[in-house]
N, C-alpha and C positions, 0 to 999 in steps of 0.2 A: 848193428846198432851203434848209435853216433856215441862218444863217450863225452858227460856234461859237468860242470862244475855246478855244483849245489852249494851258497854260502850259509855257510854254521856260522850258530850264537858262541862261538871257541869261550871256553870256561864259564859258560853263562855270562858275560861281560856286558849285554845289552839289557839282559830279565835285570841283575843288579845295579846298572843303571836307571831303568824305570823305578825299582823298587826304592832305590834312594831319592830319587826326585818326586815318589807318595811318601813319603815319611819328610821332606820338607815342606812340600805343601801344608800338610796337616801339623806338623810338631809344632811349629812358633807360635801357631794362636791357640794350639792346646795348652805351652804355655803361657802363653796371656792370659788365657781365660781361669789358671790354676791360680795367680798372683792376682786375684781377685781381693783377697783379704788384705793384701799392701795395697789395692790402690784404695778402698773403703779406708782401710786405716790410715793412709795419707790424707784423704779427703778430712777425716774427725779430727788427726791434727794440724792441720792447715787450717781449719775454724778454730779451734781454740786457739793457737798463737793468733792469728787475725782478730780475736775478741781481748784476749789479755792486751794485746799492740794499743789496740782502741779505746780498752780502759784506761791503761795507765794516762791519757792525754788528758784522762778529767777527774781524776781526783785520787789521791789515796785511800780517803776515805770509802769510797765507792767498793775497793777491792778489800777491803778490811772488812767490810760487811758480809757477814756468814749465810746471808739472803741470795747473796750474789753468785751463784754456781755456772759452771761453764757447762755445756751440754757432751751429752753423754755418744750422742750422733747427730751430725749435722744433715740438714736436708739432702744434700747431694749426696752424703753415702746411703742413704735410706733409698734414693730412685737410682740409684748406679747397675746395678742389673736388668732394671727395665730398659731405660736409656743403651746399654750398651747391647741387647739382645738385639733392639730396633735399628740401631746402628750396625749394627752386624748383618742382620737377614736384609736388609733392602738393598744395601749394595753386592750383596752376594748376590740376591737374584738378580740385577739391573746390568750389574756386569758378564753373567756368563749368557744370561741373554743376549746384551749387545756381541759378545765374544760369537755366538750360534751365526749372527749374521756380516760380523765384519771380518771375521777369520782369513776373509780371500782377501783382503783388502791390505791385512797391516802381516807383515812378514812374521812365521813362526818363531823363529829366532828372538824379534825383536817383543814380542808377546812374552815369550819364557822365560828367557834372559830378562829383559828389563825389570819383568815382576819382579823377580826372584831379587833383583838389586834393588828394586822398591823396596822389598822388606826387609833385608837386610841394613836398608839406610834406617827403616824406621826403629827395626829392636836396637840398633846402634843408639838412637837417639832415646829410646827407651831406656835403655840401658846407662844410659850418662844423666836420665835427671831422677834417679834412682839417689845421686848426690845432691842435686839440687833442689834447694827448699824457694816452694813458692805459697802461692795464698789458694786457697781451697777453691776457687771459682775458675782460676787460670790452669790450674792442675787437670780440673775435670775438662776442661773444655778441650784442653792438648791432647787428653787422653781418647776421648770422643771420638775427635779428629786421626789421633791413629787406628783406632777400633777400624774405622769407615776406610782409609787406608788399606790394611792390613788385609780386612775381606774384598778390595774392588782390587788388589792386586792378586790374592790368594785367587776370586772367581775365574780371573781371565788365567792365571797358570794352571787350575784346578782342567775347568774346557780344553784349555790348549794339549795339557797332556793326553788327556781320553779321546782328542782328535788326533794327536800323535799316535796312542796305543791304537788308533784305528783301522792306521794303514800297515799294522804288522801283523802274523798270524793271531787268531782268538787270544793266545793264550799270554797274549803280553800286556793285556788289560789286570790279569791276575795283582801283579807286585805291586802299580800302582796301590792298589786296594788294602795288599798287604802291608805296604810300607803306612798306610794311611792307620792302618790296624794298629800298626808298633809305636804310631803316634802316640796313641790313647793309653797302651800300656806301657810305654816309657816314661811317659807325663806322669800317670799315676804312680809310679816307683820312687820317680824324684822328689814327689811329695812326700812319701814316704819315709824315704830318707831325708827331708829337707825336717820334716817333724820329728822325726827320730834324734838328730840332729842335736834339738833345739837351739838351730842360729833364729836369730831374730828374723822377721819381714822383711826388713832390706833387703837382707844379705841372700837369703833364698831366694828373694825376686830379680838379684841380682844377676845369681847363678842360672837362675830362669832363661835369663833374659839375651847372656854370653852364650850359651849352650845353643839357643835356637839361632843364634848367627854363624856359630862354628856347623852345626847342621846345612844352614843354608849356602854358606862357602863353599859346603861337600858337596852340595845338591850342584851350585853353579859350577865347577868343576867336570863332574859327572858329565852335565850336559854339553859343555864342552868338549866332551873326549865320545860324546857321539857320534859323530860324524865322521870318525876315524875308522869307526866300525862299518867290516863291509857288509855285516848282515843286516843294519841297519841303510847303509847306502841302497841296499838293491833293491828291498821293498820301498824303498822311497823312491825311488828312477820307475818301479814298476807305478808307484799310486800315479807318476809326474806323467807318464806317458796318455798322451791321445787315445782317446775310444777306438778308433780306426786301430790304432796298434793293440791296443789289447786283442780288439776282435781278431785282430791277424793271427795271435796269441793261439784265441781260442781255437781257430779255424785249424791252426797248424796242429794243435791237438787230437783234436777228432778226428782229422785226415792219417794218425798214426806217426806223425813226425814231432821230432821233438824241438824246438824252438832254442835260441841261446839261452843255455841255462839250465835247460833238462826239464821233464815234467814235475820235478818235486820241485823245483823254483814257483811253477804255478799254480802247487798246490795239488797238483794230481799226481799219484803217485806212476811210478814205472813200474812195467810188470817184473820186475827182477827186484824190486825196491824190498822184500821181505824185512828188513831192522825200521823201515819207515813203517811199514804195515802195523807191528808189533809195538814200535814207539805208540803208534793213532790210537790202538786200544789200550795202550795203560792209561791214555789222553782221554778216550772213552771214558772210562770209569769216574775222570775227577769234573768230565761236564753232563753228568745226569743228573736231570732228563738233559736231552739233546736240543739244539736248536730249533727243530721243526717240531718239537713237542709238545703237546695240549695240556702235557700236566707241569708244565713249568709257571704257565700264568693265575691254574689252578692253584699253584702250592704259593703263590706269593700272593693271593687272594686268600688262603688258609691261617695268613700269620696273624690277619685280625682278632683272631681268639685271643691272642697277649694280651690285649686290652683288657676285655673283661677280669681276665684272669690275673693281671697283675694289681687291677684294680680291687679284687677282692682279696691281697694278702694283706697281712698284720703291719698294718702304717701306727700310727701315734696317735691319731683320732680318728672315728669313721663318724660322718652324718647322717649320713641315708644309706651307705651299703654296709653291708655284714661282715665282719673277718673271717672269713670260712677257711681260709687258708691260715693258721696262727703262728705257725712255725718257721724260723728262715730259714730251712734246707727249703723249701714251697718258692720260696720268691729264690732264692740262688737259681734253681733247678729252672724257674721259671726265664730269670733271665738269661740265662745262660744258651738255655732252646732258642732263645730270641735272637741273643746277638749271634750264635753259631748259624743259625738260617738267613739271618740278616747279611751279613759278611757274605756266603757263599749265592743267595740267592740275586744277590744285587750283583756279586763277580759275572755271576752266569748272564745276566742280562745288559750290563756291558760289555762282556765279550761276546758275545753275540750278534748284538745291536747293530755295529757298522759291517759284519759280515753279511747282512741281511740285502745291504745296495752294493751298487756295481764301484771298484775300488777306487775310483775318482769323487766319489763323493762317501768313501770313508769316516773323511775326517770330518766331514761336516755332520756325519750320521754321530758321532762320537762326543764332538759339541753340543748336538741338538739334548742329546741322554745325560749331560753333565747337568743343561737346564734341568731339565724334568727330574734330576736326582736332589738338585739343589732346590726346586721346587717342593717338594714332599720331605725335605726337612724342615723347610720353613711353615710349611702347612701345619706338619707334625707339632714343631714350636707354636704355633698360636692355637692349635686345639687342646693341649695341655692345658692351659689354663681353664679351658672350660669343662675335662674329661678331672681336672684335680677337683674344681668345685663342685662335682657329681661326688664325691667320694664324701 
């Protein structure tokens, strides 16, 4: 029996790479979206100095008069959540769509990398007029403008990565997902301590704003020191290789011969492999149900229940449905089952997803599920509205 080199993920150095580059994707615009209350409260003061500016031009008397009041909200902070949801979901879907079919076209590198320097230019520039006072219409309009940014470059890094995780085994879809996870609960801590705090709007949004570019530094870094990795090199030269080669691959397989590389490079294991054997079912246990299973599409057709259910806990007014559920260990428990299923059930179906075609078109299988993931959140956002007005 030939003796073969197998390349190891040595210290998990490639999983923590992926895992760092889903916590940049996701952290910057979770903080954006947190510093929501500085850009409103920018916008209310950016109308009032633009209306006191306009007063004073025509009379004293005018601002002396106790009739005269300045507004409490200005239009633009009053639609800044609708406006920036629509700004948000349209180029999230437009671009990891175009991403599903020009992937072959524009080099990964310059896909992942450039985003990533896309957004980083933008929280830079975010982060600089955090100093600079402007008039409430120019404010909103810049800000817009980053929103629509932020998500056309996050869409194509978000696709590129999950066609990246595609051409590696199942299980390196996971960290992305993870890191994406620690977004949400990182985000939420900073606010925590940002109100705990008590620094002012600025200065929180400031902090906001510096932390998701030091994130994203780490994420370009990271990717950078990819390509160094040779367990990332070798599924990569395997996805690069000709059909004809793989088949040869395979051929040599079946035939009992082990090809360069060993049969665990191709995913089968050698009959002497017992620690690989042993490794596949602890790996077992964390992808059940399995690939080929009936009750995987079963169980992510089962989460529709939340609905209902969450819609009948103890909110602040009900219309038409009843609070049957009054207590909030009900809605904790509630969500909690949601987001734990949610997280693992959506892991399971892109790590799966690109193992299902032949490893040449991977990465495209990996693209194609970043749409249809990013599709079903956008869906999800515009049925809210109409699932809130049932309530």
């Amino acid at each position: 029996m030939t003796t073969s080199h197998q390349p190891q993920d040595r210290y998990k150095a490639v999983w923590l790479i992926f895992f760092v580059l889903g916590l940049g994707t996701l952290l910057p615009w979770n903080f954006f979206i947190t510093a929501t209350q500085y850009f409103t409260s920018r916008l209310n003061t950016s109308q009032n100095i633009s209306l006191v500016t306009n007063q004073s031009c025509e009379s004293t008397e005018a601002l002396a008069d106790p009739s005269v009041s300045l507004p409490a909200r200005s239009s633009l902070s009053a639609i800044f959540n609708n406006v920036m949801t629509l700004c948000a979901m349209l180029p999230l879907l437009i671009f990891t769509c175009l991403n599903s079919f020009l992937h072959q076209k524009v080099s990964q590198s310059l896909r992942i990398l450039g985003s990533l320097l896309a957004i980083l230019l933008v929280f830079l520039v975010t982060a600089t007029l955090v100093k600079v006072q402007m008039d409430a219409l120019s404010f909103f309009i810049i800000t817009m403008i980053k929103i629509v940014l932020i998500n056309s470059f996050g869409a194509i890094l978000q696709a590129s990565l999950f066609g990246l995780a595609g051409v590696l085994p199942a299980n390196y879809t996971a960290p992305i997902m993870s890191g994406q996870g620690l977004a949400g609960f990182f985000t939420s801590v900073a606010m925590i301590c940002a109100v705990a705090s008590g620094s002012k709007l600025s200065e929180s949004a400031f902090g906001y704003f510096i932390t998701a570019c030091a994130v994203v530094i780490l994420a370009i870094l990271c990717y950078l020191a990819l390509p160094w990795m040779e367990f990332y090199r070798h599924y990569l030269q395997l996805n690069l290789a000709g059909p004809a080669e793989q088949e040869t691959k395979l051929d040599l397989i079946s035939e009992g011969e082990e090809p360069r590389g060993g049969r665990e490079e191709s995913g089968v294991p050698g009959p002497n492999s017992l620690p690989a054997n042993r490794n596949q079912s602890i790996k077992a246990i964390l992808k059940s149900p399995g690939q080929d299973s009936r009750w995987l599409p079963v169980l992510v057709a089962c989460r529709v229940v939340f609905i209902p259910l969450l819609m009948l806990c103890n909110v602040k007014q009900h219309h038409y449905l009843p609070s049957l559920f009054k207590h909030d260990v009900w809605f904790i428990t509630f969500m909690a089952a949601f987001a734990f299923s949610n997280g693992y059930l959506a892991s399971l179906c892109m790590c799966f997803g690109p193992k299902k075609v032949k490893p040449a078109e991977a990465e495209t299988a990996g693209n194609i599920m970043s749409f249809f993931l990013c599709l079903g959140l956008a869906l999800g956002a515009v049925l809210s509205f109409l699932l809130r007005a049932l309530v």
